[in-house]
N, C-alpha and C positions, 0 to 999 in steps of 0.2 A: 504494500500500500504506500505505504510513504516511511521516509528513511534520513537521517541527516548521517554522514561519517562513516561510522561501524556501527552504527542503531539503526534498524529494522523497525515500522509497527508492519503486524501482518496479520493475518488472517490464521489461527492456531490448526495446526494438524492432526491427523491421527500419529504421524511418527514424533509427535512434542509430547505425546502421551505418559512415555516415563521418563522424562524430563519433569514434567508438570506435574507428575504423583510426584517425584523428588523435592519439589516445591511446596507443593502442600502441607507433607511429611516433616519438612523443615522449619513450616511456622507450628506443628503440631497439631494439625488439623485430622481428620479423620475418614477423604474421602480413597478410596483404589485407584487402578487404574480403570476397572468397567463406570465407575463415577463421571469420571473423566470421560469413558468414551457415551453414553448416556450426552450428555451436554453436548459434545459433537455431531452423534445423532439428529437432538432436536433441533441444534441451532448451529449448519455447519457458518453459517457467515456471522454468526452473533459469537462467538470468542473469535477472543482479539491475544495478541501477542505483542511484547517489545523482546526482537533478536538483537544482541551486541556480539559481535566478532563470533558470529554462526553459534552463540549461547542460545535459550531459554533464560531471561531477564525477570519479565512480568509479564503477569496475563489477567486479563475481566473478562466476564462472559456475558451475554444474554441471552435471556430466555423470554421468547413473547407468545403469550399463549394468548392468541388471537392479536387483533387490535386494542384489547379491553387495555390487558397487562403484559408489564414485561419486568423479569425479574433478573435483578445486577446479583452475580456471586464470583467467585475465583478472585478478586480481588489482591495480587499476590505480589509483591516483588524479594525474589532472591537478596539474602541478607549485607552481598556485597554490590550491589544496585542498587540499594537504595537512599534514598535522599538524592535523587536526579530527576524526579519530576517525572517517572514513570506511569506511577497510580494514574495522578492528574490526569497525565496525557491520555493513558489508555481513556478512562472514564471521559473526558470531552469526545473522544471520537467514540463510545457506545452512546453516550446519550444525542449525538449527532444522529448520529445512525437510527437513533430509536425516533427520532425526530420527525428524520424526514419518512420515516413508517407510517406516521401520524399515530402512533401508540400514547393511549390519552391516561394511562398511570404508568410510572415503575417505580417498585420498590427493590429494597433490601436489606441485610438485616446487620447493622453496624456495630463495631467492635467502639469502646471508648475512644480506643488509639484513631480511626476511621471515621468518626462524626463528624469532627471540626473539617473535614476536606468534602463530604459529602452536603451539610449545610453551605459550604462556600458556593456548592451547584447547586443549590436550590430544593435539596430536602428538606421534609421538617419530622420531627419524630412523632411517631404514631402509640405507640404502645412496648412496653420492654417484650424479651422473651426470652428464655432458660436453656439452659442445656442443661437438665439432670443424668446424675450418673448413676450405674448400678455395678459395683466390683465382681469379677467372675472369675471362672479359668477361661483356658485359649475356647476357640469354637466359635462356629457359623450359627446365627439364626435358624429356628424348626422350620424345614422344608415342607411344602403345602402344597397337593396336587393341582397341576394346573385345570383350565376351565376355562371353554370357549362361552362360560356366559359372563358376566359382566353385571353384578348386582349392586354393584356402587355405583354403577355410571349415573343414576340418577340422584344420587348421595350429595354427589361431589360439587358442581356447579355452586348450588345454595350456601353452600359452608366458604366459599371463597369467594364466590362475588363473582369468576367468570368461568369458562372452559377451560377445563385442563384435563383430558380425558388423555391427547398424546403423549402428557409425562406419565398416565397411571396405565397405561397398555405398554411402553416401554417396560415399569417398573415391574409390572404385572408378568410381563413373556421371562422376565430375568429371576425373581421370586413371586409366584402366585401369594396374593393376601388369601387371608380367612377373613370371611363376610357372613354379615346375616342380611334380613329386607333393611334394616333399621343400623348396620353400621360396618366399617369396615375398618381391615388393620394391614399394614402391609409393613415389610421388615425387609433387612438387606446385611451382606456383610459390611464391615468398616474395616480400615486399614489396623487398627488398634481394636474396638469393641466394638459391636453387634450393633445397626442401628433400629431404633422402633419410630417408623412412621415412613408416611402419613397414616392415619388415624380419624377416623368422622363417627360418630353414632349422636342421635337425636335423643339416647336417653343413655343416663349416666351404670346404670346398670347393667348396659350391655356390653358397653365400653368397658366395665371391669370386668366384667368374663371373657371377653377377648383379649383383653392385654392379660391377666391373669394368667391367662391360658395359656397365650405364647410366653412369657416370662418362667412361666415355672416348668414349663417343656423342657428349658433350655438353660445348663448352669454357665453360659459366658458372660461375658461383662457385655453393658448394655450403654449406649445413650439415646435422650430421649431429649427432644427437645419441642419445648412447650412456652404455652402462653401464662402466665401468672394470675391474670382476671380469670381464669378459666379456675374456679375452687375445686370443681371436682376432679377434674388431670391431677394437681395438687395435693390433695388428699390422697386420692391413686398411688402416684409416686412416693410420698411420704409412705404407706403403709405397706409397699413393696422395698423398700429399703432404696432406694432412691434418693440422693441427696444432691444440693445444685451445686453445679461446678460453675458454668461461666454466665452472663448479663448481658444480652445486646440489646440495641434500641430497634427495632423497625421504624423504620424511612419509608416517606413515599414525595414522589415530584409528578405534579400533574394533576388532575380530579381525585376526589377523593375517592375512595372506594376501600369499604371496611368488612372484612372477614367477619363472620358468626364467631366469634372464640368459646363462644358456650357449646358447640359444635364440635369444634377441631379439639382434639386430644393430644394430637401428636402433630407437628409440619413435616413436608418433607425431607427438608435440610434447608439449612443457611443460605446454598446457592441454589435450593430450586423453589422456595419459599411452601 
């Protein structure tokens, strides 16, 4: 795309792919490599890249599910790159790009160190939200046969405010969820621990038999990341031995547009909201 010197920005690859789990791995985060390729999938022109002297520097992504939303994650620059105006850059050419989409929200979900560069773009903070932990041994999430029906589909829309069915048939073909009429749970591996979500049920009782269920299937170490107004996730997690580990703010730039959180039990992640 465009380049000054020996800095590259470009368009992110599948061969950046373990480069970019190496990146991730490095600020401690918890996505793999199929993470990674997941986001390249959905959104091969929405990650972005900054290459120096044929490196992997920084990379942002987006994800725009529909024209409604678009959602910012990977946010990343290697610990010897940074302080050169990377971030910045990257993030002016996604929300350029999300621009001239006409995409009328994008959120994401901001670390303390990340807010003050994301207000200076014109976010404003929405609401906190958690990553709870759960300590385990090594191990993958309970496997759960697949299923060409699809009983969340009509779940999902209401609880987030627009379409995102292409992230949950992605997430869906890689780990089938456990679902009822009334709620749904889906799980994945993580680089480090097991992740739990996304997550939707209309009633809070059903929600604790399905996460109960996979939880206690399963003795790995778990995260779970959730919204705080939400008392019964909360409760939930407190009583499954669950305790919070990190705080971010949710951001949004553009109309407003507000998730059910008495809904959502679980998000899907950081970088797919």
């Amino acid at each position: 795309m465009t380049g000054t010197g020996n800095e590259k920005l470009r368009r992110l690859r599948a061969e950046d792919i373990p480069a970019a789990t190496q990146l991730s791995a490095q600020a401690g985060w918890n996505q793999t490599e199929e993470d990674w390729r997941t986001l390249l999938e959905l959104s091969p022109e929405g990650c972005l890249a900054i290459e120096v002297d044929g490196h992997l520097a920084a990379t942002t992504t987006l994800l725009c599910y529909g024209r409604r939303l678009a959602w910012i994650g990977m946010v990343l620059t290697k610990a010897e790159y940074q302080r050169r105006g990377y971030a910045r850059r990257l993030l002016a050419q996604t929300l350029e790009n999300a621009d001239s989409m006409g995409i009328a929200t994008i959120k994401l979900d901001a670390t303390d160190q990340g807010q003050p560069l994301y207000e200076s773009l014109g976010f404003r903070g929405e609401q906190a939200i958690e990553r709870w932990s759960l300590p385990g041994g090594a191990g993958d999430p309970p496997g759960n046969r697949a299923s060409a029906e699809e009983p969340w589909r009509d779940l999902h829309s209401p609880a987030f405010g627009t379409d995102r069915l292409q992230l949950l048939r992605r997430l869906s073909r890689l780990n089938p969820p456990i679902s009822t009429s009334q709620a749904y749970l889906f799980t994945r591996p993580g680089r480090v621990t097991a992740y739990l979500g996304p997550c939707v049920s209309g009633d809070p009782k059903t929600a604790r038999n399905l996460i109960e269920q996979c939880v206690h299937s399963a003795r790995c170490a778990w995260s779970w990341d959730l919204f705080p107004r939400n008392e019964d996730a909360v409760t939930l997690a407190r009583d499954l031995g669950f305790s919070p580990q990190r705080r971010l703010m949710r951001m949004a730039r553009g109309e407003s547009l507000r998730e059910k959180h008495e809904a959502i039990y679980a998000i899907a992640g950081f970088e797919l909201g």
